[in-house]
C-alpha positions as CSV (number, residue, x, y, z in Angstrom):
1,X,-4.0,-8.4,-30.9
2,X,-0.5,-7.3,-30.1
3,X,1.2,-9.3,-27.4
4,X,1.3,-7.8,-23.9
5,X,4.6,-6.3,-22.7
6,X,4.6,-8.1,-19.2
7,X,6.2,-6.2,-16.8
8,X,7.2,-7.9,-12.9
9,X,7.7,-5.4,-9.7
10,X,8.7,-6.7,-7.0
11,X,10.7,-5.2,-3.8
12,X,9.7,-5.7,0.3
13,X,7.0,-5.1,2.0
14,X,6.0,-1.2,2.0
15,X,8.8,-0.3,-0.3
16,X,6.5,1.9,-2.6
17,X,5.7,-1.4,-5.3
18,X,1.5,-0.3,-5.3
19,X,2.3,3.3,-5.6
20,X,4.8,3.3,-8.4
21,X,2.5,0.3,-10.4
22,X,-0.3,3.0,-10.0
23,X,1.7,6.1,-10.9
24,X,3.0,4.1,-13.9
25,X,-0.7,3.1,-14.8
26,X,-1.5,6.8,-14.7
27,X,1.3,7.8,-16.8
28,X,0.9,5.4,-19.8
29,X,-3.0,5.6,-19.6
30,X,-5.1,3.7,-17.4
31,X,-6.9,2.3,-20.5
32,X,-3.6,0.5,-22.0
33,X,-2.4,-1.2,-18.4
34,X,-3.9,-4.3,-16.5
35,X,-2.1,-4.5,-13.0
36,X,-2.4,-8.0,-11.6
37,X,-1.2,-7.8,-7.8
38,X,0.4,-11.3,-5.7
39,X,-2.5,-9.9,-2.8
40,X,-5.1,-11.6,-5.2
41,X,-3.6,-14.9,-5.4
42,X,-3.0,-15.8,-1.8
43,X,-4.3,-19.2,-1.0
44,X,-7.4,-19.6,1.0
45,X,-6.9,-20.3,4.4
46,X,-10.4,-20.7,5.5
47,X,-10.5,-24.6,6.3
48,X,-7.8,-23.3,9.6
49,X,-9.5,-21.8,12.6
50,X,-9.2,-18.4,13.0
51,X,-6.4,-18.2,15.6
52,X,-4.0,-20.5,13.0
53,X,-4.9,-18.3,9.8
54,X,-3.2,-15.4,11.6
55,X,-0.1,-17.7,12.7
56,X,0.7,-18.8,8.8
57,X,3.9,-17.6,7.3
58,X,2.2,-15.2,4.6
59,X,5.2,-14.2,3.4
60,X,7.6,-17.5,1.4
61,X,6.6,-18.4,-1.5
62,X,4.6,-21.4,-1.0
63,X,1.9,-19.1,0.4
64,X,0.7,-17.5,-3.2
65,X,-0.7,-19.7,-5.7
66,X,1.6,-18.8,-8.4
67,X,0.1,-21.6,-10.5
68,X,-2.8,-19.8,-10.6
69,X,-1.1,-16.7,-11.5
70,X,0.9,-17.7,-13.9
71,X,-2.1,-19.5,-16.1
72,X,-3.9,-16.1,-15.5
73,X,-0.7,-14.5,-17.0
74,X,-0.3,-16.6,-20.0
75,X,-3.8,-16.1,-20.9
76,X,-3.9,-12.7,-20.5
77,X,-0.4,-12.7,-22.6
78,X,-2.5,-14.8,-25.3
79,X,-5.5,-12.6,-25.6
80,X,-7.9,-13.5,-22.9
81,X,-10.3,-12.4,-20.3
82,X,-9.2,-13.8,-16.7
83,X,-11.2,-14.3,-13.7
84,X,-9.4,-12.7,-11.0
85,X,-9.8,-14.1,-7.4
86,X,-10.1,-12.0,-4.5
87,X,-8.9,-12.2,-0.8
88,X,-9.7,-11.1,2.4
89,X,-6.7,-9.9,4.6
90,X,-8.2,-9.6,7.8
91,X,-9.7,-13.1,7.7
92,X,-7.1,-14.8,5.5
93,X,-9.3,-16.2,3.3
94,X,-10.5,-16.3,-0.8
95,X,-13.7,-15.0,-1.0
96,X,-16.8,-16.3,-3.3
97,X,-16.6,-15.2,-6.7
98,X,-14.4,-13.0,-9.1
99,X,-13.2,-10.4,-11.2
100,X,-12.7,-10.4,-14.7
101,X,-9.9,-8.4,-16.2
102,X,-9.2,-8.0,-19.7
103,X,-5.6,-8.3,-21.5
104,X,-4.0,-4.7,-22.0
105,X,-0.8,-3.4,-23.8
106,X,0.9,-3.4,-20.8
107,X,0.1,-6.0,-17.8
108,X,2.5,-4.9,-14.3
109,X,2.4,-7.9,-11.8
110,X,3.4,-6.4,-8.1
111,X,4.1,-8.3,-5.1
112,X,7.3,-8.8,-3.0
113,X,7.5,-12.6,-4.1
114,X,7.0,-11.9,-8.0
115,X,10.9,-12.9,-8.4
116,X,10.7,-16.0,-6.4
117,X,9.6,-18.3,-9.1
118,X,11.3,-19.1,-12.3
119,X,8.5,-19.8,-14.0
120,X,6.9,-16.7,-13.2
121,X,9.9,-14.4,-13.8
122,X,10.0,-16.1,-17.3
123,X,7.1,-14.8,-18.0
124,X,8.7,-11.3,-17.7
125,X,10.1,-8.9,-20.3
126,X,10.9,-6.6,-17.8
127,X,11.8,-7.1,-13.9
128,X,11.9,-3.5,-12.0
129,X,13.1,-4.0,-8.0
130,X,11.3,-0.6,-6.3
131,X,13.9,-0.2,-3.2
132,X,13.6,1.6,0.2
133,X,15.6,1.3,3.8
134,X,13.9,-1.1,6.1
135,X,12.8,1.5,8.7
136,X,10.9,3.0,6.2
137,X,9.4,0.0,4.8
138,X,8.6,-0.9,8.4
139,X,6.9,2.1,9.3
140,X,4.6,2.0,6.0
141,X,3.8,-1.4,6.5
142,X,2.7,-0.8,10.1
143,X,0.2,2.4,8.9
144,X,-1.4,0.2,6.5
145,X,-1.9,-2.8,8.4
146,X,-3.2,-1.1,11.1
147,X,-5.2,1.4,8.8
148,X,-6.5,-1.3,6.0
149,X,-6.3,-4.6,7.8
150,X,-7.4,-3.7,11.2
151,X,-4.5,-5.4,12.6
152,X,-2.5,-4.3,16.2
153,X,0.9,-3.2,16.2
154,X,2.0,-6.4,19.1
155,X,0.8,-8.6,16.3
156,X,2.3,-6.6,13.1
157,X,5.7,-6.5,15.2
158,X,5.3,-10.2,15.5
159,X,5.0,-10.7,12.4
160,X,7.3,-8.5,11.0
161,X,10.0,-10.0,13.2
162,X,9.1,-13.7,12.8
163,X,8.6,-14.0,8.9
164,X,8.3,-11.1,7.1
165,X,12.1,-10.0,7.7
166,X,13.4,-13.5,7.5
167,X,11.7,-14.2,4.0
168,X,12.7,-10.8,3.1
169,X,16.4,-11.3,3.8
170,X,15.8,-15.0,1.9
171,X,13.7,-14.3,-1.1
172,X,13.3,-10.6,-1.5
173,X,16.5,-9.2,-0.9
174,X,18.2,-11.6,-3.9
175,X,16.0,-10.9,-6.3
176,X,17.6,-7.1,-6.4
177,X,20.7,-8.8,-8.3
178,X,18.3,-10.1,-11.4
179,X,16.4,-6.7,-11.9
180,X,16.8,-5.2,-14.9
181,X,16.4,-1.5,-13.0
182,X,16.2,-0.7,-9.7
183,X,14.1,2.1,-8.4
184,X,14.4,4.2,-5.3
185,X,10.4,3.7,-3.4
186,X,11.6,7.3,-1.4
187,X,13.3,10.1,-3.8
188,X,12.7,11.2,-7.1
189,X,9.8,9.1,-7.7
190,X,8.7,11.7,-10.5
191,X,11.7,11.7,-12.0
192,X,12.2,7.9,-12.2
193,X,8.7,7.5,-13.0
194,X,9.2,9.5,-16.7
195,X,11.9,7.5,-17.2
196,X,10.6,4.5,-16.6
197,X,7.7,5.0,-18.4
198,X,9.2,5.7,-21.8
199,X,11.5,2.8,-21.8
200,X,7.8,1.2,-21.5
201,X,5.9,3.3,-24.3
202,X,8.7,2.6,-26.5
203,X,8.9,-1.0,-26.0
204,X,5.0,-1.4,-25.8
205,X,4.9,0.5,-28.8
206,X,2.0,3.0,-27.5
């Protein structure tokens, strides 16, 4: 089969990366686009009692296991089936069992640490950075924590200010110089979005 045009977007924490990864898969075709998200491949903190799971920096690199990820990636780029882990947010932990995914034409890999390694961002052919003001990245990380993860706002304050805006600031924030388009996660999604997607069709050839 024709190779997978591998595509990595990254950008902080509630900047809109899901959304336009979804919006994307929606406007190439569901059927031609895998999207592999750095929430799967969080390691397993289940051998820490509870009260030290929810004290682990989640957000530097060294809590994904990008080796995993990028094996999955390379075999999906090669033509074969994966079996994709899943994870547990509210407990912090990998649970039994897995998914499998098939490769597609077009494979998106979201997460806000997608840009830290270069062995992951070789495997890249194109590196979108989806941008938005930290307020409001703040505010739509809060609703979905609290919403999806069943998490208090005294801890998701705590953690906001402790790690996620000082890993942010360290490993995000850089990664905006090496991206080969930036997007706005706020206005003119639509507009963006049709853009953005052609440059993909044609390239994918689809």
């Amino acid at each position: 089969m024709k190779p997978s045009l591998t595509i990595g977007v990254g950008g902080g924490t509630g900047s809109g990366k899901t959304t336009l990864s979804r919006k994307l898969a929606e406007f190439l075709g569901p059927e031609r686009v895998l999207i592999l998200s750095q929430d799967h491949y969080y390691r397993d903190a289940g051998h820490l009692p509870a009260e030290q799971r929810a004290q682990q920096n989640f957000d530097r690199p060294e809590a994904v296991d990008f080796e995993l990820l990028v094996r999955h990636l390379k075999q999906l780029q090669a033509g074969r089936e994966i079996a994709r882990p899943k994870y547990d947010f509210s407990r912090h932990v990998r649970l039994e069992g897995s998914e499998p995914a098939l490769p597609r034409p077009v494979i998106l890999v979201e997460g806000t640490l997608v840009f830290a390694t270069e062995e992951l961002v070789g495997c890249f052919d194109l590196q979108l950075f989806v941008d938005a003001d930290p307020d409001i990245r703040f505010i739509r990380r809060l609703r979905r924590d609290m919403r999806e993860r069943g998490r208090s706002v005294e801890s998701i304050v705590r953690q906001y200010i402790e790690t996620v805006r000082p890993m942010h600031l360290r490993f995000v924030e850089p990664a905006r110089r090496q991206a080969d388009l930036v997007i706005s996660g706020v206005d003119g999604i639509e507009q963006q979005l049709a853009a953005v997607g052609e440059r993909v069709r044609r390239a994918a050839g689809i």
